[in-house]
Structures are given as structure tokens and as C-alpha cells.
VEXSE-661347 format. One record per residue: chain; residue in one letter; x, y, z of N, C-alpha, C, O, CB in turn; residue number from 1. Coordinates in nm, 2 decimals, m for minus. Glycine has a CB too. Example, Ala and Ser with C-alpha at 12.3 -4.5 7.8 and 13.67 -1.06 7.14 Angstrom:
# residues 2
   ch   aa   n.east   n.north     n.up   ca.east   ca.north    ca.up   c.east   c.north     c.up   o.east   o.north     o.up   cb.east   cb.north    cb.up     i
    A    A     1.32     m0.57     0.78      1.23      m0.45     0.78     1.32     m0.33     0.78     1.42     m0.33     0.85      1.13      m0.45     0.90     1
    A    S     1.28     m0.22     0.71      1.37      m0.11     0.71     1.29      0.00     0.79     1.34      0.11     0.80      1.41      m0.06     0.57     2
This chain:
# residues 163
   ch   aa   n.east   n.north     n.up   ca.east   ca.north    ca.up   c.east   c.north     c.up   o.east   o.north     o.up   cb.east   cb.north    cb.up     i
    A    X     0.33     m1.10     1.52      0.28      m1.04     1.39     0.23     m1.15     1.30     0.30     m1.25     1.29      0.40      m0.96     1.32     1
    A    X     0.11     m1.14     1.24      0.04      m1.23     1.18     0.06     m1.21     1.02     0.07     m1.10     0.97     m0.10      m1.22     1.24     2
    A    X     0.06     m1.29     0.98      0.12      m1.30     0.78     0.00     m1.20     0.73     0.01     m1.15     0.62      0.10      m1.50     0.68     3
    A    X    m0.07     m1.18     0.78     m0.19      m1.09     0.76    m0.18     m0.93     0.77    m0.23     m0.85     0.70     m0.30      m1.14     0.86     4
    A    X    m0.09     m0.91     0.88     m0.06      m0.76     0.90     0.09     m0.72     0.83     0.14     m0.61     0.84     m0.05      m0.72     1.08     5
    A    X     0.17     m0.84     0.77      0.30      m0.83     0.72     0.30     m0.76     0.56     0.27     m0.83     0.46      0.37      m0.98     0.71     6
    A    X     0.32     m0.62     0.57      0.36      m0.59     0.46     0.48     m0.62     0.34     0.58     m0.55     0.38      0.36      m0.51     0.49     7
    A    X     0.51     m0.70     0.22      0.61      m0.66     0.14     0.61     m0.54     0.08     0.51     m0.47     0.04      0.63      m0.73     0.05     8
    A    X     0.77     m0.51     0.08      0.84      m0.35     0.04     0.93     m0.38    m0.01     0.99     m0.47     0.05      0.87      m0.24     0.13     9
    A    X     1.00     m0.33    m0.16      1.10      m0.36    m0.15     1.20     m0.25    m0.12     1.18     m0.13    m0.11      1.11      m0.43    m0.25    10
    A    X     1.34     m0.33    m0.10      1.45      m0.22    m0.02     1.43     m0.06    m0.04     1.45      0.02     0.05      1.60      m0.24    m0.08    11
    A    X     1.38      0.01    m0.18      1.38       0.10    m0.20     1.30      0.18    m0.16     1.32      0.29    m0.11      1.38       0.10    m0.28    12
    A    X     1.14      0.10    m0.20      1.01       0.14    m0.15     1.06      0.17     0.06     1.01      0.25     0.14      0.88      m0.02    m0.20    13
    A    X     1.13      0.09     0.07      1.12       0.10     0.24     1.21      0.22     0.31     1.19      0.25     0.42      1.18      m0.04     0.32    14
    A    X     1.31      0.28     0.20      1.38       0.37     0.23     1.35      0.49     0.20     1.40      0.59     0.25      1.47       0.34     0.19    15
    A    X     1.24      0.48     0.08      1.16       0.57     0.04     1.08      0.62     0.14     1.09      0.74     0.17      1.09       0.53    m0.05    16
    A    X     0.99      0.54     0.21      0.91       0.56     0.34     0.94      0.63     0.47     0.88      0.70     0.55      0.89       0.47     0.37    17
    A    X     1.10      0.57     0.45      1.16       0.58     0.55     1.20      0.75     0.55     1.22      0.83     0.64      1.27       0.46     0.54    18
    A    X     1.21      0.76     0.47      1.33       0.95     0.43     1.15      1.02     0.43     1.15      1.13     0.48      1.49       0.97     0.15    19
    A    X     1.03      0.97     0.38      0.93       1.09     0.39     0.89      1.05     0.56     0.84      1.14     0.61      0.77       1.07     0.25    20
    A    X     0.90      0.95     0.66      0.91       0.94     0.83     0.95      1.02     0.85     0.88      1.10     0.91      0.97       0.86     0.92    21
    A    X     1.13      1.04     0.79      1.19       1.13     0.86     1.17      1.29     0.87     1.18      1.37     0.97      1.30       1.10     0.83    22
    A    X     1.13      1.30     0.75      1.11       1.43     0.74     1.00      1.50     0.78     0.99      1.62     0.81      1.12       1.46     0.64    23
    A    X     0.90      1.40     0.76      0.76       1.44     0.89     0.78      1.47     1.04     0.70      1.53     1.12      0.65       1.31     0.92    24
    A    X     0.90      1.41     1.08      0.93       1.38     1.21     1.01      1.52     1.21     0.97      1.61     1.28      1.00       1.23     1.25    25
    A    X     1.15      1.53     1.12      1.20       1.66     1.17     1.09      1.80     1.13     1.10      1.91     1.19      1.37       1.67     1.08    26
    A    X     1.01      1.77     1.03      0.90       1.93     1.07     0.77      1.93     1.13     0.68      2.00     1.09      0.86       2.01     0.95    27
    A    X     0.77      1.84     1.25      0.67       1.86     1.35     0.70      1.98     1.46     0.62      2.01     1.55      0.64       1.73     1.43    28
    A    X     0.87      2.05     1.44      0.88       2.19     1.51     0.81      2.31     1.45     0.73      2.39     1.51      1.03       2.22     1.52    29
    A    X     0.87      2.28     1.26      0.79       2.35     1.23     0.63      2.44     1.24     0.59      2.56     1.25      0.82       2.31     1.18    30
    A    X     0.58      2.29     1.24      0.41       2.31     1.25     0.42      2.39     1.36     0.35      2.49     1.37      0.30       2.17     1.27    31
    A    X     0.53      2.31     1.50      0.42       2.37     1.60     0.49      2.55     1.63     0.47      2.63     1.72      0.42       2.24     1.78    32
    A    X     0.55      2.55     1.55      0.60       2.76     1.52     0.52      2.77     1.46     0.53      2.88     1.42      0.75       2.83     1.45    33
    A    X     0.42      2.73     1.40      0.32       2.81     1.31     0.18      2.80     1.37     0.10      2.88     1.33      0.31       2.74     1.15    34
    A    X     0.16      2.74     1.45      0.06       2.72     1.52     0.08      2.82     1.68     0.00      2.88     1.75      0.06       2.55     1.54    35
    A    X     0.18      2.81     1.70      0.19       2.93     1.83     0.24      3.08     1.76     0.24      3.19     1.83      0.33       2.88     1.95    36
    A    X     0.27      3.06     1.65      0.30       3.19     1.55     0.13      3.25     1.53     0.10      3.37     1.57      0.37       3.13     1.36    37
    A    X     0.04      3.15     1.47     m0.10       3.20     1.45    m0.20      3.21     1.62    m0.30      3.28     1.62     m0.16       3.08     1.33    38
    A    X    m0.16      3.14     1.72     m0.23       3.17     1.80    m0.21      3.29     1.86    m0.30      3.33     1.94     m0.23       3.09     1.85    39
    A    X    m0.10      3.35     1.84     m0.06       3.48     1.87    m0.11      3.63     1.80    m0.07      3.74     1.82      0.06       3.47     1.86    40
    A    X    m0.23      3.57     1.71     m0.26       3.68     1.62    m0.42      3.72     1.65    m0.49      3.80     1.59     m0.24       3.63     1.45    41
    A    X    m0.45      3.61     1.78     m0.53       3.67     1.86    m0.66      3.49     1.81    m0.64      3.37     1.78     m0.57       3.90     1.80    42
    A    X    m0.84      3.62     1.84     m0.92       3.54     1.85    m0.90      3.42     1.79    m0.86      3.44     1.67     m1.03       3.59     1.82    43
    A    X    m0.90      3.29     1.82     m0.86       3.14     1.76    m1.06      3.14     1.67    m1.07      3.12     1.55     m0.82       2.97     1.95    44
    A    X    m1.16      3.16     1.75     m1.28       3.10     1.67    m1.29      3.18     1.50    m1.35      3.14     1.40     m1.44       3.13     1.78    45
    A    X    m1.23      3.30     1.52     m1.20       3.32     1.34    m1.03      3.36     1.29    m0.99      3.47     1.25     m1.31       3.47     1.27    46
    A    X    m0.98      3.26     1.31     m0.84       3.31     1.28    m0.80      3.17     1.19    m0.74      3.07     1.23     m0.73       3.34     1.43    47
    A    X    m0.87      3.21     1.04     m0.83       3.07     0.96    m0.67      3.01     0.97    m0.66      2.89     0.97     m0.87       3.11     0.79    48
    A    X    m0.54      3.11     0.97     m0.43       3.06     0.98    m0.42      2.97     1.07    m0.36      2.88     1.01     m0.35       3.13     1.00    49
    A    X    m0.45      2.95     1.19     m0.44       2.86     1.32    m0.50      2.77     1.25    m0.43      2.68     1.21     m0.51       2.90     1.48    50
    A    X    m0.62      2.76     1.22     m0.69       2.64     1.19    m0.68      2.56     1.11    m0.73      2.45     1.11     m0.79       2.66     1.18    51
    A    X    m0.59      2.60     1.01     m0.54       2.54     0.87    m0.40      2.50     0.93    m0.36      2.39     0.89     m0.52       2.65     0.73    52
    A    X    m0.33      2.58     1.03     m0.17       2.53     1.06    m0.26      2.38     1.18    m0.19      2.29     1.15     m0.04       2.71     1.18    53
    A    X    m0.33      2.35     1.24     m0.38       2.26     1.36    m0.43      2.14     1.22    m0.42      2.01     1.23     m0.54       2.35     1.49    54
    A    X    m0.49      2.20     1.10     m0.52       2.09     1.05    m0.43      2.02     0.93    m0.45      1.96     0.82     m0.65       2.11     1.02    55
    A    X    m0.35      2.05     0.98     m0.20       2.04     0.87    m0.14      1.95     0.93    m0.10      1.85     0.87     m0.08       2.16     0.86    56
    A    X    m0.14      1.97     1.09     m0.07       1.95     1.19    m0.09      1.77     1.20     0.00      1.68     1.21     m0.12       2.05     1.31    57
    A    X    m0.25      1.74     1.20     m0.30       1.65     1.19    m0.33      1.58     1.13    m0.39      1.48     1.17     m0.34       1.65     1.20    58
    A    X    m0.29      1.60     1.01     m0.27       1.52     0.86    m0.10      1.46     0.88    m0.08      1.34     0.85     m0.30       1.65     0.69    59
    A    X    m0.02      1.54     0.91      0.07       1.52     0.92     0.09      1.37     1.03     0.13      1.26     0.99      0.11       1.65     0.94    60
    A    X     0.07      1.40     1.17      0.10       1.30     1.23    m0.01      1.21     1.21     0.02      1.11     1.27      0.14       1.33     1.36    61
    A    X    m0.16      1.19     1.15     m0.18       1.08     1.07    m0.05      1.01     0.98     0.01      0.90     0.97     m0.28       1.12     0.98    62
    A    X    m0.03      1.10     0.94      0.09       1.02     0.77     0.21      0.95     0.90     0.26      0.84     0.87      0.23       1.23     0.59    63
    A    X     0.24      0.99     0.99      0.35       0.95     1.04     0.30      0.84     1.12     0.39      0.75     1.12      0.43       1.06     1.11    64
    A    X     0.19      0.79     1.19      0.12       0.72     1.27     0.13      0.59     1.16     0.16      0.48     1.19     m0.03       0.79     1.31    65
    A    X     0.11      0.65     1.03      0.07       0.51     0.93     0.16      0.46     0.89     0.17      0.33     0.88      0.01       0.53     0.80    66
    A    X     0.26      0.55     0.85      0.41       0.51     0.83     0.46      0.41     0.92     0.47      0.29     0.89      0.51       0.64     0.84    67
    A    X     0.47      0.45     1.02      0.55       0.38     1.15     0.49      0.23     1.14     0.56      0.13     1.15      0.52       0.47     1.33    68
    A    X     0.39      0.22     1.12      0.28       0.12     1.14     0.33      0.03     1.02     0.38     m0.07     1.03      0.11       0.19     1.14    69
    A    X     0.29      0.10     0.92      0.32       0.01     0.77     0.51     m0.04     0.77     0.55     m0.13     0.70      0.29       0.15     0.61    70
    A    X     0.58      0.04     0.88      0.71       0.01     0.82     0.77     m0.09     0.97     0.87     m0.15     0.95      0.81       0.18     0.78    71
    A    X     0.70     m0.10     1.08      0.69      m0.21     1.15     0.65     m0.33     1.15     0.67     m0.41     1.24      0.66      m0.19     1.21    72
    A    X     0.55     m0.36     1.01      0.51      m0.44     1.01     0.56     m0.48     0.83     0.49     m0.53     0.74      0.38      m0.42     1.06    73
    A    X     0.68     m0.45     0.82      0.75      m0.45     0.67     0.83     m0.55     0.69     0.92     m0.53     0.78      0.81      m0.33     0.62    74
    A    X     0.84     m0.69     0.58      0.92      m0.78     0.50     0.98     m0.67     0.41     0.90     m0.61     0.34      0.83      m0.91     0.43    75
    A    X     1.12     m0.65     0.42      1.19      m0.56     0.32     1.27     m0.66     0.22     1.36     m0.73     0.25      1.30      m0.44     0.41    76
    A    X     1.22     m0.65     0.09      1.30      m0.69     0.03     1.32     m0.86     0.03     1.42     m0.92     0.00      1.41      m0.62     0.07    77
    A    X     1.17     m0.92     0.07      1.20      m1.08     0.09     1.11     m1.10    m0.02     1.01     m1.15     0.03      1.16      m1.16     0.25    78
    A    X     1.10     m1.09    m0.17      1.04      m1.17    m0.28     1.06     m1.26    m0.23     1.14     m1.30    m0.16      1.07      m1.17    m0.40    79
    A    X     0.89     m1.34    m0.32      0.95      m1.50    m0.32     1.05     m1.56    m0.46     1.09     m1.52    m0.57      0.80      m1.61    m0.32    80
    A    X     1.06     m1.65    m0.39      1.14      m1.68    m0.49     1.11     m1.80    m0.56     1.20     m1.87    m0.62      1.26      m1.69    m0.44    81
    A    X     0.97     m1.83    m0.54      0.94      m1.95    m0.61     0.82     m1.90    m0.72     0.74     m1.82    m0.70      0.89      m2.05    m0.49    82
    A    X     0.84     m1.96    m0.84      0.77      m1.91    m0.96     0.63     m2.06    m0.95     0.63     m2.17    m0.88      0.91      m1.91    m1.13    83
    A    X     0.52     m1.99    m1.05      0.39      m2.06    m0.98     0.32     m2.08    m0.92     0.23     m2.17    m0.94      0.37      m2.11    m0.96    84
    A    X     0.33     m1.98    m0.80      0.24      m1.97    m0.69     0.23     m1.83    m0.73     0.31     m1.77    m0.80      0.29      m2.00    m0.54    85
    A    X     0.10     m1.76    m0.66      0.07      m1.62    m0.66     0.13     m1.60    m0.47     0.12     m1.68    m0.38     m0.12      m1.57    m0.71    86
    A    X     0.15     m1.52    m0.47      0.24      m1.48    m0.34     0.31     m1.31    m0.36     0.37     m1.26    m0.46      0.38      m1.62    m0.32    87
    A    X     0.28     m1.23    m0.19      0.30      m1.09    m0.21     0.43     m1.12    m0.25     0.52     m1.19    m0.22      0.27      m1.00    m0.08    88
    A    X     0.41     m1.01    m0.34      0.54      m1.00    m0.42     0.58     m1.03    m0.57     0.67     m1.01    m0.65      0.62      m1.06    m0.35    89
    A    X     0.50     m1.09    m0.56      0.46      m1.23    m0.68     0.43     m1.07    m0.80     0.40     m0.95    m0.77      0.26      m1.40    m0.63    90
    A    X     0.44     m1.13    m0.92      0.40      m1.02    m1.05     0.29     m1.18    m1.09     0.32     m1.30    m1.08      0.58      m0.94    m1.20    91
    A    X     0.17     m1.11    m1.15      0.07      m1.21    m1.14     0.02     m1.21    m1.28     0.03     m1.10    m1.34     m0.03      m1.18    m1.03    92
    A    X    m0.04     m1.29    m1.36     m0.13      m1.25    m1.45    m0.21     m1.39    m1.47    m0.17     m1.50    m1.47     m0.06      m1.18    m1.58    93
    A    X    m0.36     m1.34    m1.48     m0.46      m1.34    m1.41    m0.57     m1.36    m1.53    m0.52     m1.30    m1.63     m0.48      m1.22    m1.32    94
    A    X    m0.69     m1.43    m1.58     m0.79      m1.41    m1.66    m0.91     m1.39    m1.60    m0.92     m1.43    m1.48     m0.79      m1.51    m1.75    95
    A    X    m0.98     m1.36    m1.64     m1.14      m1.38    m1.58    m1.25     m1.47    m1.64    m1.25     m1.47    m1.76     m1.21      m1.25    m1.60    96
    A    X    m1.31     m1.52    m1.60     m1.39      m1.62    m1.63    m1.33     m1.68    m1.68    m1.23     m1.73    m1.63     m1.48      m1.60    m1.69    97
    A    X    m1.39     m1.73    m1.85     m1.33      m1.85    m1.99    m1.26     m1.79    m2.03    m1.15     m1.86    m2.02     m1.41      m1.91    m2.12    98
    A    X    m1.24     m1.66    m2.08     m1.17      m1.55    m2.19    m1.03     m1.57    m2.16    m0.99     m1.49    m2.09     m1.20      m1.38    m2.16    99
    A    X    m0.89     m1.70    m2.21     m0.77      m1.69    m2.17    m0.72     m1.58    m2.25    m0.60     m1.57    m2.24     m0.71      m1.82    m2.18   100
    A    X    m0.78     m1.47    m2.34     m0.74      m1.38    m2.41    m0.77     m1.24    m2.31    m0.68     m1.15    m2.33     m0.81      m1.40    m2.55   101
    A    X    m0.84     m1.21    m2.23     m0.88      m1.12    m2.15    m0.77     m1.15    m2.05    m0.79     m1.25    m1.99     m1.03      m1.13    m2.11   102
    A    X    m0.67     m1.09    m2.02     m0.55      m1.10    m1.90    m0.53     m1.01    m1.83    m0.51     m0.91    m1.90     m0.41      m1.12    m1.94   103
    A    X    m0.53     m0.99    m1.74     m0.44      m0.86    m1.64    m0.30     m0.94    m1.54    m0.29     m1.03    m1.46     m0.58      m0.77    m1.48   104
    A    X    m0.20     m0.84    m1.61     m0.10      m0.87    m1.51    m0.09     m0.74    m1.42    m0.13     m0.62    m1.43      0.03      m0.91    m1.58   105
    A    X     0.00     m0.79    m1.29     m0.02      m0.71    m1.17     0.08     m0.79    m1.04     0.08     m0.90    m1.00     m0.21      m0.72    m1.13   106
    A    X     0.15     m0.68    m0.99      0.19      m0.72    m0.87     0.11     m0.73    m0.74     0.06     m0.64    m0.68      0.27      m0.66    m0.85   107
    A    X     0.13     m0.86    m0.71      0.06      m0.82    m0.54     0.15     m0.75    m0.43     0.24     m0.80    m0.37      0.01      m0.96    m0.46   108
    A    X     0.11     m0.62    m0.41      0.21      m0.58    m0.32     0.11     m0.48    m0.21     0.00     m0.50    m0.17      0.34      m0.49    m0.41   109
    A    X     0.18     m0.39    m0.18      0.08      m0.24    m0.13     0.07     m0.14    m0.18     0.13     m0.10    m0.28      0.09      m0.19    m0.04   110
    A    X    m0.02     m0.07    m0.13     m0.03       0.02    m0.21     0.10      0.14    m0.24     0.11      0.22    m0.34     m0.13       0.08    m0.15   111
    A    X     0.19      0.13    m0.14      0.25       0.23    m0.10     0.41      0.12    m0.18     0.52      0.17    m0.18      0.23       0.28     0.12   112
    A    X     0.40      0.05    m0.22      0.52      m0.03    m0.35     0.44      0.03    m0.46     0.52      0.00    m0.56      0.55      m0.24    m0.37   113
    A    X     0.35      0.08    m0.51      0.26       0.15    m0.63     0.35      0.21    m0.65     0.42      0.14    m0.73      0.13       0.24    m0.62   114
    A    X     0.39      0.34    m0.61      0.47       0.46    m0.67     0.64      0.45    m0.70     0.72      0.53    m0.75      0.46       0.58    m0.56   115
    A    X     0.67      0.30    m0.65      0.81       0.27    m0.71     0.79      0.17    m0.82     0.87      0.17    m0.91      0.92       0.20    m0.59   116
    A    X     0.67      0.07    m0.84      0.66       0.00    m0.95     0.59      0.04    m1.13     0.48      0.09    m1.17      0.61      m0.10    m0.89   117
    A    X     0.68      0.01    m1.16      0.66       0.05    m1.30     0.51     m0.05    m1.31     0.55     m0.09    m1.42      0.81       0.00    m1.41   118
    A    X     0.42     m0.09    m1.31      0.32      m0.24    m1.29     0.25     m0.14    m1.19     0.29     m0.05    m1.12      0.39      m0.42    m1.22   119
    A    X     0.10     m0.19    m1.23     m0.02      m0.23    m1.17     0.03     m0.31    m1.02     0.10     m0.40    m1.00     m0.09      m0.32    m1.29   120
    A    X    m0.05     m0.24    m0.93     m0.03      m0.32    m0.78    m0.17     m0.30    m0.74    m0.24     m0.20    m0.75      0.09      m0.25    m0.66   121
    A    X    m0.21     m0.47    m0.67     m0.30      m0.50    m0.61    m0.25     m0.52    m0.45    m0.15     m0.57    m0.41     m0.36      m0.63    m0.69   122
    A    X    m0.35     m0.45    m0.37     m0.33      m0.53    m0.23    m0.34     m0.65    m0.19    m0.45     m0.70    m0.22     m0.39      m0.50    m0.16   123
    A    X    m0.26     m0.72    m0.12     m0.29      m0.88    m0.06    m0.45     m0.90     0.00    m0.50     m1.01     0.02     m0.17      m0.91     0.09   124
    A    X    m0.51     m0.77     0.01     m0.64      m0.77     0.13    m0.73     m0.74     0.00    m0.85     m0.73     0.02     m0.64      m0.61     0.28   125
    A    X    m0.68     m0.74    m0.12     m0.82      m0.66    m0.21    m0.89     m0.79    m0.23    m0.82     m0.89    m0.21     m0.79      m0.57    m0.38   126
    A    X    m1.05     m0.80    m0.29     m1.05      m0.87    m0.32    m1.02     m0.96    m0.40    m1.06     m1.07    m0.37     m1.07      m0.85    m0.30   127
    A    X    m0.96     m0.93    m0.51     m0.88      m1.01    m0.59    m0.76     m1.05    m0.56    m0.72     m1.16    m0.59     m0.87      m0.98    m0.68   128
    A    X    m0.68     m0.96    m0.51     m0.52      m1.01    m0.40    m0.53     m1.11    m0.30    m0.43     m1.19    m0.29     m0.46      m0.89    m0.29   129
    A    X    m0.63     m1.12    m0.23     m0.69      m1.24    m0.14    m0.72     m1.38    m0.20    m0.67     m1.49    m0.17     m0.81      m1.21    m0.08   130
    A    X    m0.83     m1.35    m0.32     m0.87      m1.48    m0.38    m0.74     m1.55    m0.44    m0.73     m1.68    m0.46     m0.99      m1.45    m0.51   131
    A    X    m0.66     m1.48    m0.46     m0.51      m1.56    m0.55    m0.43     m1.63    m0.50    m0.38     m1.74    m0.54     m0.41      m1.49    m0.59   132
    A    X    m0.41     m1.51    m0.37     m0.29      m1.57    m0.28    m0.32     m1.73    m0.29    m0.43     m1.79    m0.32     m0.29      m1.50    m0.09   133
    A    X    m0.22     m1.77    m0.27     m0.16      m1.90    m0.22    m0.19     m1.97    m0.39    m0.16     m2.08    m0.41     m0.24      m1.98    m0.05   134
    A    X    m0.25     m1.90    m0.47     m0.33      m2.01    m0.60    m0.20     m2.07    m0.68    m0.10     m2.00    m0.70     m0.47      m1.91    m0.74   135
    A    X    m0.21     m2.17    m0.71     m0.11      m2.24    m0.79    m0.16     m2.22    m0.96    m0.28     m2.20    m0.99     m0.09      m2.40    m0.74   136
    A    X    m0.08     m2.22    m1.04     m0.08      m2.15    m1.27    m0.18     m2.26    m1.25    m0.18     m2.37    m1.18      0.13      m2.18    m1.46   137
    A    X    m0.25     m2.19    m1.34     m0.41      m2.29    m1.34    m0.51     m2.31    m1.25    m0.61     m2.37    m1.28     m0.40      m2.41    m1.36   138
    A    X    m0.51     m2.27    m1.14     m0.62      m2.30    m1.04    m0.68     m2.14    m1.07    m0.63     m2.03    m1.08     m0.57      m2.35    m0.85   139
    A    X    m0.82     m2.20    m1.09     m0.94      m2.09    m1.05    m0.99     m2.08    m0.90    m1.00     m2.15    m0.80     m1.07      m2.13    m1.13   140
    A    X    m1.02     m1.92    m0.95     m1.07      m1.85    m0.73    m1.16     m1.78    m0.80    m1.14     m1.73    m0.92     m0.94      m1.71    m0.58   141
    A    X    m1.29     m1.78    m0.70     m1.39      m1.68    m0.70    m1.40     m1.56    m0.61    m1.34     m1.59    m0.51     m1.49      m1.75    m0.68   142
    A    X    m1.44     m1.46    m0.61     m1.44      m1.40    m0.52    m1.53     m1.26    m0.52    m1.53     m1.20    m0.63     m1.33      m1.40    m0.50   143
    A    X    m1.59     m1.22    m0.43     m1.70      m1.13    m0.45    m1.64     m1.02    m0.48    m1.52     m1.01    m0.45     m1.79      m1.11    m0.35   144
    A    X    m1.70     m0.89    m0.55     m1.64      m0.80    m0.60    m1.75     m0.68    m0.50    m1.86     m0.70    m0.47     m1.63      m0.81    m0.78   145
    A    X    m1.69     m0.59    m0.48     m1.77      m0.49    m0.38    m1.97     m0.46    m0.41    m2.05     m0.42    m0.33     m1.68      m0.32    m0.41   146
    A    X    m2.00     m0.49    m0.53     m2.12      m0.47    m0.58    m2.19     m0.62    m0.53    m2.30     m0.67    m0.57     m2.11      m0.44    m0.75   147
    A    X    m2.12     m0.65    m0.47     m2.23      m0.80    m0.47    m2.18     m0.95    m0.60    m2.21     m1.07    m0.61     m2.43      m0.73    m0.53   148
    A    X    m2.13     m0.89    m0.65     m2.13      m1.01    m0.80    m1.97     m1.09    m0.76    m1.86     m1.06    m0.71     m2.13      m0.90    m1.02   149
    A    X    m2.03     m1.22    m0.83     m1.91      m1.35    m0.82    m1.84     m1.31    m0.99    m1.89     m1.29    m1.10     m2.01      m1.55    m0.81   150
    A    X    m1.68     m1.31    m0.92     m1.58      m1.31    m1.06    m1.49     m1.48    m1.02    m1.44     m1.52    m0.92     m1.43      m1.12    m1.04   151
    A    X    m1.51     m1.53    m1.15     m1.42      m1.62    m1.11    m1.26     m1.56    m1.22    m1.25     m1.50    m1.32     m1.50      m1.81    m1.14   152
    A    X    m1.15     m1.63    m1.12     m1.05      m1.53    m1.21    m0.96     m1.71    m1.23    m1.01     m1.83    m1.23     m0.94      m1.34    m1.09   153
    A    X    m0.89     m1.67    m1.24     m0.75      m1.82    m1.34    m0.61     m1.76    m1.34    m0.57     m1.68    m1.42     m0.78      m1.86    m1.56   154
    A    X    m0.53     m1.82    m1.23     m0.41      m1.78    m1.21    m0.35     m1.80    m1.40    m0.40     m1.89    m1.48     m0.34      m1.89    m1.06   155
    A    X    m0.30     m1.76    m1.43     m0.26      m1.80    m1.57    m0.03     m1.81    m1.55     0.05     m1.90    m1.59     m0.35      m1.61    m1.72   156
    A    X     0.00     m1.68    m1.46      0.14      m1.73    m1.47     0.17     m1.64    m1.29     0.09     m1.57    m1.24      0.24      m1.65    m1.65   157
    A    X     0.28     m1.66    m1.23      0.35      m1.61    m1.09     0.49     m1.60    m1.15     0.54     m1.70    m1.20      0.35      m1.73    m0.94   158
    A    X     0.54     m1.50    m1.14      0.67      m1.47    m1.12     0.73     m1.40    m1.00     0.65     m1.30    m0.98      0.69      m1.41    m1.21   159
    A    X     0.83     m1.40    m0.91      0.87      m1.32    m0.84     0.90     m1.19    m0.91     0.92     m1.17    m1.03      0.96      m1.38    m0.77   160
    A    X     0.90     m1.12    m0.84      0.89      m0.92    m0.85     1.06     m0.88    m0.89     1.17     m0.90    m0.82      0.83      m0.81    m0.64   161
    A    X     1.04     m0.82    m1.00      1.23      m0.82    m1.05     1.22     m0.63    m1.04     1.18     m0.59    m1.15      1.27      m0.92    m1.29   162
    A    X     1.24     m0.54    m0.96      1.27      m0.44    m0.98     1.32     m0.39    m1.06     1.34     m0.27    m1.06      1.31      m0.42    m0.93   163
């Protein structure tokens, strides 16, 4: 596993994940009673119930495919623990260009630590979660922004992630 595919989560976020796995996993019987429930109501090419229970079905074991994926490749609960570096996990704040008055603070984490943190979360892979990583309070990173244009940003502070 490469530091690149290693998600941080913290304990909560992973248990969180973990209990919506499970429960995808215990109602994939469900689906499939509803899907042999609707194929039983005859022609399949206009029988919207089947087709909505098949594409339910498939959303579903997407979510569970991603899960498994995101939670095999999960650091649970390993903040760093060193202040001054930007690093996943790290709570960040950041300037753009000259403006030391213009700031965003932000965790680098994933997306899926979003819905347990109280904070703004950037991905390690965005482009501004990338340009940071590893940056030490005061070093400037450039980095392209999806439109084509150069942002230079200025680590300003790193804290590790205090739940």
C-alpha cells in the first residue's frame, strides 16, 4: 500500500463507515426480495418497479465496493503528531498569494472525515491538499487550479486534528 492510496480516518469516522458497510451488507437480501418480488409482476421491458429495485441494487453495492476499498486502505486514528508541517490530518491554515490577511483554515483529510468534522476538509489529492503536504509554517507552493491558472498559497500554521 502506497502513502498515496492511505486514507486518514479518525476512530469515529471509521466506525461510522464501518456500521453504514454493515448495514449495506445486511440489506443486500432485502434488495434481492424486491427484485424477485418485482420480477414476478411479469413483462421486465416496462415494469418500472424491477428497474428502480436493479438500480438501487447498484448504487448500493457501488457504496459498499467504495467503502471496503476506502476502509482497507485506512490509517485509523494515526494524527500526526508533529505541529509545523502540513500533513493528512494536519488542521491547516493557509494564505493566498501576499494577502497574510486573506486565510483559510482546513483539515486535510477525506472526504468521507467531512461529515464528522466540525472544519472545512480538503483532500490529500486536491489540488491544494497536494501542493501543502509535506510544506513546512512559511514555505510557499504553487499549484494549478482546474481552470488552468497558478495559485501560489503560504503554509501560515499545522496543527494536528483534535476531535
Amino acid at each position: 500500500m502506497t502513502e498515496a492510496n492511505v486514507t486518514w480516518l479518525t476512530p469515529e469516522s471509521a466506525q461510522r463507515l464501518k456500521s453504514e458497510l454493515d448495514s449495506l451488507i445486511a440489506n443486500r437480501e432485502v434488495i434481492a426480495a424486491e427484485i424477485n418480488e418485482r420480477r414476478e409482476e411479469g413483462d421486465l421491458k416496462e415494469n418500472g418497479g424491477y428497474h428502480a429495485a436493479r438500480e438501487e441494487q447498484g448504487q448500493q453495492e457501488a457504496r459498499i465496493r467504495q467503502l471496503q476499498d476506502l476502509l482497507s486502505n485506512a490509517k485509523i486514528g494515526e494524527a500526526p503528531t508533529q505541529s509545523g508541517v502540513a500533513l493528512p490530518g494536519s488542521v491547516v491554515t493557509v494564505y493566498f498569494g501576499s494577502d497574510e490577511k486573506d486565510t483559510e483554515t482546513f483539515l486535510i483529510a477525506t472526504r468521507e472525515e467531512s461529515i464528522a468534522a466540525d472544519i472545512e476538509v480538503y483532500s490529500p489529492n486536491s489540488p491544494l491538499g497536494a501542493a501543502i503536504i509535506d510544506a513546512k509554517v512559511g514555505e510557499s507552493r504553487t499549484y494549478t487550479v482546474p481552470s488552468g491558472a497558478e495559485i501560489t498559497v503560504t503554509l501560515a500554521s499545522a496543527e494536528p486534528y483534535q476531535p
